[in-house]
VEXTIDO-133830 format. One line per 8 residues: for each residue x, y negated, z of C-alpha. Coordinates in nm, 2 decimals, always signed. Layout:
N
X,Y,Z ~ ...;
This chain:
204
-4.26,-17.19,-0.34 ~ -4.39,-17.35,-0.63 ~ -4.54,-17.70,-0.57 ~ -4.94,-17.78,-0.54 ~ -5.09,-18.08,-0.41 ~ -5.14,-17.82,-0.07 ~ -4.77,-17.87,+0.00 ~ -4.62,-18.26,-0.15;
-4.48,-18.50,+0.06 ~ -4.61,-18.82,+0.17 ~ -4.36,-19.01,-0.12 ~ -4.47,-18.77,-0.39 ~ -4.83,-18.85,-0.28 ~ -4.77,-19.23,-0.32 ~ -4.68,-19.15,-0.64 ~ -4.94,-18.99,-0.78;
-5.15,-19.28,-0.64 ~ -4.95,-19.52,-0.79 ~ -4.98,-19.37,-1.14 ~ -5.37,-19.38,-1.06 ~ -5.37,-19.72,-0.99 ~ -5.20,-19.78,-1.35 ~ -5.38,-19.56,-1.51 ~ -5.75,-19.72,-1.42;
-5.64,-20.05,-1.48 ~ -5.55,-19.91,-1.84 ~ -5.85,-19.74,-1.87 ~ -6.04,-20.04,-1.75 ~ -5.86,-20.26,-2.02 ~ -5.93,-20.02,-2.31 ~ -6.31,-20.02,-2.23 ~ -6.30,-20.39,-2.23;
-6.20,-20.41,-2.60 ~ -6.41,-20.16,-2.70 ~ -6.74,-20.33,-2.58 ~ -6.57,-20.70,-2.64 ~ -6.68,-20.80,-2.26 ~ -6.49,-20.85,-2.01 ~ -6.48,-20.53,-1.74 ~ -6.35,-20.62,-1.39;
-6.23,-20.32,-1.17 ~ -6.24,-20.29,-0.81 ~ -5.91,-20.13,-0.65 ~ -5.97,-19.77,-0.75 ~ -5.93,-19.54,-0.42 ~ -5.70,-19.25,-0.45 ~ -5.80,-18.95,-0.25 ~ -5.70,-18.60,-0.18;
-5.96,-18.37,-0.09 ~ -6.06,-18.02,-0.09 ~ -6.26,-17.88,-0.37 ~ -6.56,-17.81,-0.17 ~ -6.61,-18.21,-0.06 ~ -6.57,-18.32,-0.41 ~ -6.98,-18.30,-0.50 ~ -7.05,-18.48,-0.23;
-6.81,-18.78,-0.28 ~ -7.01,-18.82,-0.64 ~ -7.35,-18.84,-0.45 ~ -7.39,-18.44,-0.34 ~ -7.47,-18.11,-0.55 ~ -7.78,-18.20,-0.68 ~ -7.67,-18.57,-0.82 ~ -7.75,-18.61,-1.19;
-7.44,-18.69,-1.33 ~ -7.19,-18.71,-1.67 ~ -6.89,-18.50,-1.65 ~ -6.65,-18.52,-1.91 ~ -6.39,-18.25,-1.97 ~ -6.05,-18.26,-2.10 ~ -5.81,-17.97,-2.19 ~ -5.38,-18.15,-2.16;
-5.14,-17.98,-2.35 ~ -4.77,-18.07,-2.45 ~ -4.49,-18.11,-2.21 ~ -4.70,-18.03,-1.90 ~ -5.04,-17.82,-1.96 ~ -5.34,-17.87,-1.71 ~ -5.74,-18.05,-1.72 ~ -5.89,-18.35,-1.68;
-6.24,-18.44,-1.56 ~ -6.45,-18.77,-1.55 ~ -6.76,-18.74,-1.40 ~ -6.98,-19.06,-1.34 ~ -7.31,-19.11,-1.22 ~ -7.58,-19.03,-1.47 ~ -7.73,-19.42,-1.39 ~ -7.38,-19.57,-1.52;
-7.34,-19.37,-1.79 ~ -7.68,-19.51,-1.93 ~ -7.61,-19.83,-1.85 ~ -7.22,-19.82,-2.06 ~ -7.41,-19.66,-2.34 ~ -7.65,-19.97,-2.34 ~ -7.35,-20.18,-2.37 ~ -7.17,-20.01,-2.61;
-7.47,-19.97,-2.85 ~ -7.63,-20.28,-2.75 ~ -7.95,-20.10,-2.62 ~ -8.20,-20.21,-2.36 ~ -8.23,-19.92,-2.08 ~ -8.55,-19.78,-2.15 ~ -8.49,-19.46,-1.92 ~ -8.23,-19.23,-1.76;
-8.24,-19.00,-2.09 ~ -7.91,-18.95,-2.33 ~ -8.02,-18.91,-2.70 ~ -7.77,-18.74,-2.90 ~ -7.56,-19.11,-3.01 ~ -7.56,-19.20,-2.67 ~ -7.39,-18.85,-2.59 ~ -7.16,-18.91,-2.87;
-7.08,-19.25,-2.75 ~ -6.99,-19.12,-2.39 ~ -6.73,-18.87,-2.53 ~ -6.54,-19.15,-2.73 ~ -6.56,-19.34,-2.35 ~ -6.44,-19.05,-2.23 ~ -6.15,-19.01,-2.49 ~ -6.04,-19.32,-2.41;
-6.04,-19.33,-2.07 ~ -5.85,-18.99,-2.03 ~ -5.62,-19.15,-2.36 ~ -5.55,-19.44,-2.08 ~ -5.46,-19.20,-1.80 ~ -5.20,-19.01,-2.01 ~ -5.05,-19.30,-2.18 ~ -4.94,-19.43,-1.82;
-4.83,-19.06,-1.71 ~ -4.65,-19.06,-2.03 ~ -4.49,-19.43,-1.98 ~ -4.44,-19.33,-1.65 ~ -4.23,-18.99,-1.71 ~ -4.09,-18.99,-2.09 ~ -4.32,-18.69,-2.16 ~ -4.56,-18.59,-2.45;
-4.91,-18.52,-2.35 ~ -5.20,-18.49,-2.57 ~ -5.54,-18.42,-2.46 ~ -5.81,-18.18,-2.68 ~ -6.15,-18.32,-2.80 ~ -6.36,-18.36,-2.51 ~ -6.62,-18.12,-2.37 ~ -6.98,-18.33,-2.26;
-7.22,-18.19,-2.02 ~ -7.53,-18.36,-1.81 ~ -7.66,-18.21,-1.53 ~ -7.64,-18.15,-1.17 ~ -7.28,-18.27,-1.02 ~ -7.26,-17.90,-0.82 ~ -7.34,-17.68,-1.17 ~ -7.06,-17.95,-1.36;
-6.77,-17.92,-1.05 ~ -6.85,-17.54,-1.05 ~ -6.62,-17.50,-1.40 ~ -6.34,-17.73,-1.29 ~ -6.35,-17.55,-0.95 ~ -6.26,-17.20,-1.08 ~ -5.99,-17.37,-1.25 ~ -5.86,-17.60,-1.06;
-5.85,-17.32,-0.77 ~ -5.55,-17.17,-0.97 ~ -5.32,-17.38,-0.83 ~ -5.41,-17.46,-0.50 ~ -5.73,-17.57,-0.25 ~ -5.72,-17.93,-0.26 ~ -5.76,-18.23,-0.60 ~ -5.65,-18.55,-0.67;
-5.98,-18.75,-0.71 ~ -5.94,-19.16,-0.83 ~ -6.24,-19.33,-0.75 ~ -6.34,-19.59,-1.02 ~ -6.56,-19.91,-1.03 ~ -6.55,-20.06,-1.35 ~ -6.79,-20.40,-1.31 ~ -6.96,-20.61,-1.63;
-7.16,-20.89,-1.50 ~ -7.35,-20.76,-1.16 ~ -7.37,-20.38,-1.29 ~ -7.11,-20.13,-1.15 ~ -7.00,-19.84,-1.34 ~ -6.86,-19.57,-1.07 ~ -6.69,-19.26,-1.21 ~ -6.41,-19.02,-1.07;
-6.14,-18.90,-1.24 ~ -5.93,-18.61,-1.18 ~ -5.62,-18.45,-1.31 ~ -5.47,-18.13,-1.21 ~ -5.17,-17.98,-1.39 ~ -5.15,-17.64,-1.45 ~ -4.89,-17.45,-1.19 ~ -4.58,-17.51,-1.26;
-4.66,-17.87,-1.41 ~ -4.64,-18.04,-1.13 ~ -4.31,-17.98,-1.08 ~ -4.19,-18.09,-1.42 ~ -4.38,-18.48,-1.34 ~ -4.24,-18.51,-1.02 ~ -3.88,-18.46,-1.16 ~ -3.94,-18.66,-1.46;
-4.10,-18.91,-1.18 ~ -3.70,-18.88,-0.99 ~ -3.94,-18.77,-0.66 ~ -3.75,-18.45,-0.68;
């Protein structure tokens, strides 16, 4: 039986969780220097959950949101998504363009300036995996969509339904000053995948 995150053990689970706790405190590093402020994280919260709760966990179907999509290739193959309330990512793009907030509305720079966000943040996740393991990963040029969190999930669920019924969810909170900015991240290796990380991980 190959392995999915249906059928790992309690260890192999801890993990996972572990190399999400690594990876967001990367992630929330990197963002730091790129807007030379200081970004505070909260202890992200590592959850496994079944495909159909994961629109309401980022504020139900019809949330506007950011989601950020990510194709991994090299030693292991599988996606990546980062999806973030559509409030937050206005409020990053205000600090990485030193903007007021005017409005809810993305303009094409802001767009552009959310997928380099986005490339870092995945870049983050993968150099810990890759730390972690001793493998080569490299991510593909990010795909950048607003609308609706239940039209966004509805991609990544068709795909991520491949290999199994269930997805590894981080919860983030990345905090500048009093503003929060809450995403979730996801990766799910392609079948077969997971069983090459949880060797290289010595869980298997």
């Amino acid at each position: 039986m190959s392995l999915t995150l249906d059928n790992l053990n309690s260890m192999q689970i801890d993990v996972f969780k572990e190399i999400g706790n690594i990876g967001a405190g990367n992630a929330a590093t990197a963002l730091s220097k790129m807007i030379a402020k200081r970004i505070d994280m909260d202890v992200p919260k590592v959850n496994i959950l079944e495909f159909k709760d994961v629109a309401e966990l980022v504020g139900g179907p019809e949330a506007a949101v950011v989601g950020i999509y990510f194709k991994v290739t090299g030693d292991i193959s599988g996606s990546i998504m980062y999806i973030m309330e559509k409030k937050s990512a206005k409020f990053l793009t205000s600090l990485l363009m030193s903007r007021e907030m005017e409005n809810d509305a993305l303009d094409e720079m802001e767009i552009s300036a959310l997928q380099e966000v986005g490339n870092i943040l995945a870049g983050s996740y993968l150099s810990s995996l890759s730390s972690l393991t001793g493998l080569t990963l490299v991510v593909s040029v990010p795909s950048l969509a607003v609308d609706m969190a239940g039209a966004i999930l509805s991609v990544p669920v068709i795909l991520f339904g491949q290999v199994g019924d269930k997805v590894m969810l981080i919860e983030t909170d990345f905090i500048e000053g009093s503003e929060h900015v809450k995403g979730n991240f996801f990766l799910v290796p392609d079948e077969d995948s997971f069983e090459i990380l949880l060797k290289s991980l010595g869980v298997i």
